[in-house]
KENUVO-818554 format. One line per 3 residues: their letters; for each residue x, z, y of C-alpha. Coordinates in nm, 3 decimals, always signed. Layout:
% KENUVO-818554
A = X/Z/Y ~ ...
END
This chain:
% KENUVO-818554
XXX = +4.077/+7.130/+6.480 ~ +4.346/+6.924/+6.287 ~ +4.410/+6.548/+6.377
XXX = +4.177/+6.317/+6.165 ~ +4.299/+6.243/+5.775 ~ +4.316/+5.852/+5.881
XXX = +4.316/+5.659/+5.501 ~ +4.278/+5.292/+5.383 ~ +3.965/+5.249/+5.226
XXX = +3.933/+4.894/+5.033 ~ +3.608/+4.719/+5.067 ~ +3.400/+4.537/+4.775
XXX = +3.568/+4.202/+4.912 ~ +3.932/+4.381/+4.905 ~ +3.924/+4.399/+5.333
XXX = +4.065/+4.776/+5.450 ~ +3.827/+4.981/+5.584 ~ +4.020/+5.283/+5.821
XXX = +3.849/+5.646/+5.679 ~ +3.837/+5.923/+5.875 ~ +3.789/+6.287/+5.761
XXX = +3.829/+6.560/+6.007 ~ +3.921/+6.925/+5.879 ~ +3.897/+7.275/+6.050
XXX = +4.262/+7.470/+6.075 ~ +4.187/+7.667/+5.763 ~ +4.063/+7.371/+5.498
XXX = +4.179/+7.376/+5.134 ~ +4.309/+7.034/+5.025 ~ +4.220/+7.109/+4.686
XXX = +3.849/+7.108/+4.748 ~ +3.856/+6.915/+5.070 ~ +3.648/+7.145/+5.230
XXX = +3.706/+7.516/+5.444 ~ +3.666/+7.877/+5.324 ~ +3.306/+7.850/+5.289
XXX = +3.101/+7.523/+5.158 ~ +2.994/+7.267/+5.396 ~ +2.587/+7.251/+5.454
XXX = +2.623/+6.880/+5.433 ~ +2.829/+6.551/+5.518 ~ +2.790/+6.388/+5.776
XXX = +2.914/+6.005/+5.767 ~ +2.972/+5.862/+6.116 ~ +2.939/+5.486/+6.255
XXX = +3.058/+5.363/+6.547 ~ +2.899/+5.123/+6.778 ~ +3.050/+4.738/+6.885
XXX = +3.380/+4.665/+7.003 ~ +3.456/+5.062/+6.966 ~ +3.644/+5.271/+6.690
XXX = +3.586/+5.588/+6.506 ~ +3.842/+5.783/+6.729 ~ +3.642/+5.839/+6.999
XXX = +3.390/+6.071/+6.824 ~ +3.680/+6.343/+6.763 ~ +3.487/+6.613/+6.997
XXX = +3.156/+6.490/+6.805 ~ +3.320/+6.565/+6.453 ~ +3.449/+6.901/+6.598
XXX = +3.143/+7.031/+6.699 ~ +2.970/+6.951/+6.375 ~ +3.272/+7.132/+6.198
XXX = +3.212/+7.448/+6.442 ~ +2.865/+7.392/+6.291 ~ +2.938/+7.419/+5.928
XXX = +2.917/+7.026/+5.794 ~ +3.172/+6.838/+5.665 ~ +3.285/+6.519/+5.854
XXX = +3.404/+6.166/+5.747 ~ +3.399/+5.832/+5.949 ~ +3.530/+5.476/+5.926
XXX = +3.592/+5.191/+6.186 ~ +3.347/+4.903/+6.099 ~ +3.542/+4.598/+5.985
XXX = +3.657/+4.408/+6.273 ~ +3.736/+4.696/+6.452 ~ +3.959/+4.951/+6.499
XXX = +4.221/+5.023/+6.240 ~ +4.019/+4.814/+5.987 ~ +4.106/+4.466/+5.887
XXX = +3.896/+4.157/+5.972 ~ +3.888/+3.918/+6.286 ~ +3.780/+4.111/+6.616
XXX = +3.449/+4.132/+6.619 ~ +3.402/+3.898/+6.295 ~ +3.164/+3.906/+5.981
XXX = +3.238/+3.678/+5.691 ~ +2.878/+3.657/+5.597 ~ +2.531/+3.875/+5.719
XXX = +2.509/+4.154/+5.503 ~ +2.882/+4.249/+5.508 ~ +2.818/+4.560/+5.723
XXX = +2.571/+4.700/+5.516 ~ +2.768/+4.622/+5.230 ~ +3.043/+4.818/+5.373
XXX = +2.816/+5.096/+5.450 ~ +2.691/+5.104/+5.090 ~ +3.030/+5.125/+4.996
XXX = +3.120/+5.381/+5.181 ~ +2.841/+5.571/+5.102 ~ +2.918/+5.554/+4.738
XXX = +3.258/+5.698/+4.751 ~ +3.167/+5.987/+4.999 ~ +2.948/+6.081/+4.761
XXX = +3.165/+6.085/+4.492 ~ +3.399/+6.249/+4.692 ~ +3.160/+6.530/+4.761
XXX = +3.113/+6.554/+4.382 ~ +3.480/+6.610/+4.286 ~ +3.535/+6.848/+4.583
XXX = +3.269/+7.083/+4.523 ~ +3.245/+7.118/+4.088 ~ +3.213/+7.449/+4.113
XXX = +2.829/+7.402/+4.280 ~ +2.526/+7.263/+4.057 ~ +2.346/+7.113/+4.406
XXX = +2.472/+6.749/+4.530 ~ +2.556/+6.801/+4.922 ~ +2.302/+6.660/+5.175
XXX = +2.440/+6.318/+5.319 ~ +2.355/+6.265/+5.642 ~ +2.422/+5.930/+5.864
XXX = +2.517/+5.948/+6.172 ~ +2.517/+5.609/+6.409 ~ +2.600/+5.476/+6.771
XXX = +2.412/+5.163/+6.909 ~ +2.546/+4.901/+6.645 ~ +2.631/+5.195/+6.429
XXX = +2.273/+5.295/+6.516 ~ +2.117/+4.957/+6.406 ~ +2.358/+4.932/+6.077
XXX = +2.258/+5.269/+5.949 ~ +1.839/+5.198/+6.022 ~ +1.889/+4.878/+5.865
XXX = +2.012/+5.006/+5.580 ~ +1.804/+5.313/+5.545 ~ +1.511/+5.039/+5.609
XXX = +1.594/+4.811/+5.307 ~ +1.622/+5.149/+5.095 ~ +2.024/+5.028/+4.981
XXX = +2.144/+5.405/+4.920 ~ +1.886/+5.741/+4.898 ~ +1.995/+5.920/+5.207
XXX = +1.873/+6.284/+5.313 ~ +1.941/+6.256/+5.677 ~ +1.983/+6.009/+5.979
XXX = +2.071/+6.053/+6.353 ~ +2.060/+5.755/+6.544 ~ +2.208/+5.777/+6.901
XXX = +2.114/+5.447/+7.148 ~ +2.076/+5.247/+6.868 ~ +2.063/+4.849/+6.957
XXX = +1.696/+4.805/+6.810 ~ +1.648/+4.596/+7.170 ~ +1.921/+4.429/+7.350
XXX = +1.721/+4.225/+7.578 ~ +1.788/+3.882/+7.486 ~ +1.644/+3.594/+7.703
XXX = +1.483/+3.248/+7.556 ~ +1.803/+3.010/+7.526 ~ +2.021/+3.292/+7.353
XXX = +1.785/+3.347/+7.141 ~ +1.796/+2.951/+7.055 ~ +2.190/+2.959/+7.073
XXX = +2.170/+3.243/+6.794 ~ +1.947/+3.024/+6.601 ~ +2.238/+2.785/+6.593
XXX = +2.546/+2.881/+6.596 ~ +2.574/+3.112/+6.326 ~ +2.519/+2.772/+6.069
XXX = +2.749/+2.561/+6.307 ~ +3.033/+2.811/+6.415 ~ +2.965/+3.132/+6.233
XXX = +3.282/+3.290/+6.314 ~ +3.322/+3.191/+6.687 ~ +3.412/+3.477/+6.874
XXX = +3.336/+3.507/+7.273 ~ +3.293/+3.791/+7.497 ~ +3.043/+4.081/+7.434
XXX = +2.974/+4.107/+7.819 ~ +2.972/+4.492/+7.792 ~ +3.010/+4.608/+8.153
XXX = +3.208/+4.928/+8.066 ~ +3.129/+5.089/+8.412 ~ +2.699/+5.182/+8.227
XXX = +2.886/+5.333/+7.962 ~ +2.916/+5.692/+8.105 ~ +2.905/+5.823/+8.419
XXX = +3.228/+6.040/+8.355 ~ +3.480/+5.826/+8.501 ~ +3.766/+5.993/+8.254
XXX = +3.533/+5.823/+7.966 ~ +3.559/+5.473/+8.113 ~ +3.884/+5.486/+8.224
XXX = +4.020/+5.571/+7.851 ~ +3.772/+5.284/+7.724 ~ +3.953/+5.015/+7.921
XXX = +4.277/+5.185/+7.823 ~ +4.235/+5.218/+7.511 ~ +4.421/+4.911/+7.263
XXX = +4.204/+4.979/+6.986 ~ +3.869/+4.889/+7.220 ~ +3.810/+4.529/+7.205
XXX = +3.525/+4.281/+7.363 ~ +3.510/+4.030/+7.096 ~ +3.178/+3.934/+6.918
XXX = +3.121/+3.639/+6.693 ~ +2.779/+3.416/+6.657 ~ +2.740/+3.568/+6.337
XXX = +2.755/+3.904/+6.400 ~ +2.555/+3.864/+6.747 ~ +2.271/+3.729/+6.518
XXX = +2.266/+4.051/+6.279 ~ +2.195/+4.269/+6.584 ~ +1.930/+4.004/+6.720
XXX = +1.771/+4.003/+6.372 ~ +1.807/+4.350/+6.261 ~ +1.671/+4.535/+6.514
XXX = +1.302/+4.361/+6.522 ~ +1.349/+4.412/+6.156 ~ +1.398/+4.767/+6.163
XXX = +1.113/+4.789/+6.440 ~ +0.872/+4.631/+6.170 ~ +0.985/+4.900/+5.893
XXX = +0.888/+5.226/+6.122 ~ +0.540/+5.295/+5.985 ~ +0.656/+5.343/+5.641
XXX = +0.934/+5.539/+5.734 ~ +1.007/+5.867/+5.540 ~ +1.400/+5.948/+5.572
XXX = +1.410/+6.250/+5.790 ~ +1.508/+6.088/+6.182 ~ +1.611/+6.210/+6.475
XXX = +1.649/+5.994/+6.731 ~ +1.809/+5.995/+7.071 ~ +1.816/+5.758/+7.319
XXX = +1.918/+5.711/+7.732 ~ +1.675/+5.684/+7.957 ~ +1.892/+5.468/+8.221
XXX = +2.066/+5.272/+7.941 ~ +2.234/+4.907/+8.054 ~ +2.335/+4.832/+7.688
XXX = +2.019/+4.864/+7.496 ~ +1.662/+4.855/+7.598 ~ +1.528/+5.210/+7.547
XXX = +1.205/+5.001/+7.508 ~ +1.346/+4.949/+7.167 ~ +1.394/+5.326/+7.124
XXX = +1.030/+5.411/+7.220 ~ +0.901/+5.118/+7.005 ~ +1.066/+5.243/+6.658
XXX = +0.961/+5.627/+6.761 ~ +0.562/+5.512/+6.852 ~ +0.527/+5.339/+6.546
XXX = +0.650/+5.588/+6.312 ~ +0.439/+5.797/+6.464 ~ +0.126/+5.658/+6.450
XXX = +0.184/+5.612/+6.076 ~ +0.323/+5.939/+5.996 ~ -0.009/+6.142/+6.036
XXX = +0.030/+6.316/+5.688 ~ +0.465/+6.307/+5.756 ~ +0.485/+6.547/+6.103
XXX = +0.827/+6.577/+6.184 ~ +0.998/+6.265/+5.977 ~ +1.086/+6.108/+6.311
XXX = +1.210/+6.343/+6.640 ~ +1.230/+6.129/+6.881 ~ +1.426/+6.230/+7.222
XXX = +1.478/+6.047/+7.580 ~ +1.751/+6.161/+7.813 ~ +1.640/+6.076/+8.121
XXX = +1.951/+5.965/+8.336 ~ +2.202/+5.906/+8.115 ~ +2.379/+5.610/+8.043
XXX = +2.453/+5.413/+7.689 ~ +2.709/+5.679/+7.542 ~ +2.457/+6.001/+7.543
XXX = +2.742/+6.209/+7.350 ~ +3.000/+6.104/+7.615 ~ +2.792/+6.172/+7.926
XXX = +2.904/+6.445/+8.172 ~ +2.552/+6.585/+8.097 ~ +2.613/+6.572/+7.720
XXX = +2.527/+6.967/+7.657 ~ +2.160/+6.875/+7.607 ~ +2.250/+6.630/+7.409
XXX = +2.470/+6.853/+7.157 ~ +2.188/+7.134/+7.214 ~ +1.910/+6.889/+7.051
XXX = +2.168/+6.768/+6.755 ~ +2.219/+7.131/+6.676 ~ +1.876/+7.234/+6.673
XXX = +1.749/+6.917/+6.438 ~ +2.033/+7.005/+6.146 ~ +1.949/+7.348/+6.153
XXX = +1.579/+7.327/+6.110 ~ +1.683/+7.151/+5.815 ~ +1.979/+7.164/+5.642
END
């Protein structure tokens, strides 16, 4: 697999968003795609304080698979403009999404002219990732055919005077950043994973009071949209996660399921017993990989 195609991408608001596409060996730059046409596109979000980079081996094993990859570092992150950890008002992230969204499929619709059927768009998010791309699949912002959530951040255990501090400082000091108090040690249990994280300059810890009340707000959100959910959903969560509260996890599957009696199979949930916050960075990550496989080829 080649290096990532790492572009500028400019956001509604003119910010740069950093866009990743990741391309097998033998892929045609005319068309974008290899020899033979992608079963869908998968568009991939990272979670907090993280960067699209890290999800190389996750992009190459959906290439090996026969989809088409793009990804792009949140704003505030990464390669992307915007203050650490930053939003400049509550929706930007969705916005962004939306955005993004848009031009992949337009970008899917120049590339592949020669085919009357629009590709499949599938989203693909990590903990904040996770919550950005059920929050906007939630509030029905883009048709989407497809969504993989891994840990998302539907629960992140906040205690009483947080919560009130939340309530607050967002209208006083919006963009006040602090620490995100991410222990990186309950991210993986492969040491080699950690040890890059900390290493790693484009990794940062910074969250602001804005952005820490989209992620306290969003998730019960999401939670309350799960009985009416119809986007097809897998979802995959850790079992010993430090993070997130898998609580949050089992929540969002129970209730979709107890409203999707005439829907079987909208929502597949999964628990990985064990593992810690970064399921597709674990040294027991084969199952993992095993139940992503099996979920895209059942149906696209």
């Amino acid at each position: 697999m080649s290096p990532p195609l790492l572009t500028p991408f400019t956001a509604r608001d003119g910010e740069n968003l950093a866009l990743y596409e990741w391309h097998t060996e033998t892929w045609d730059p005319e068309t974008g795609y290899a020899a033979l046409p992608p079963r869908a596109v998968v568009l991939m979000l990272h979670g907090l304080g993280e960067h699209a980079g890290r999800y190389g081996h996750v992009a190459e094993q959906l290439l090996e698979w026969g989809f088409a990859v793009r990804a792009y570092d949140q704003r505030g992150h990464g390669h992307s403009s915007g203050a650490r950890g930053c939003l400049p008002h509550d929706a930007t992230l969705l916005e962004d999404l939306a955005d993004m969204v848009d031009a992949t499929r337009l970008h899917c619709s120049a590339a592949s002219q020669q085919s009357d059927a629009a590709l499949p768009l599938i989203l693909l998010g990590h903990s904040l990732g996770g919550l950005v791309v059920s929050r906007f699949v939630a509030l029905k912002m883009r048709p989407i055919e497809g969504l993989v959530l891994s840990s998302p951040a539907f629960d992140v255990d906040l205690g009483g005077l947080q919560k009130l501090l939340l309530a607050a400082m967002p209208r006083l000091v919006p963009h006040l950043c602090v620490g995100n108090g991410l222990d990186a040690r309950w991210l993986s249990h492969d040491e080699c994973v950690v040890r890059d994280y900390l290493a790693d300059p484009q990794v940062h810890d910074r969250i602001s009071a804005r952005l820490g009340k989209f992620i306290a707000t969003a998730g019960p959100a999401t939670l309350a949209a799960a009985p009416g959910w119809r986007t097809p959903t897998l979802l995959m969560y850790a079992g010993d996660d430090r993070f997130v509260n898998p609580a949050g996890s089992r929540a969002f599957a129970e209730a979709a399921a107890d409203a999707l009696a005439v829907r079987v199979g909208t929502v597949t949930s999964k628990c990985f017993d064990g593992l810690y916050h970064e399921i597709f960075n674990e040294t027991g990550a084969a199952p993992v990989f095993d139940t992503l496989k099996a979920w895209l080829d059942a149906r696209f």
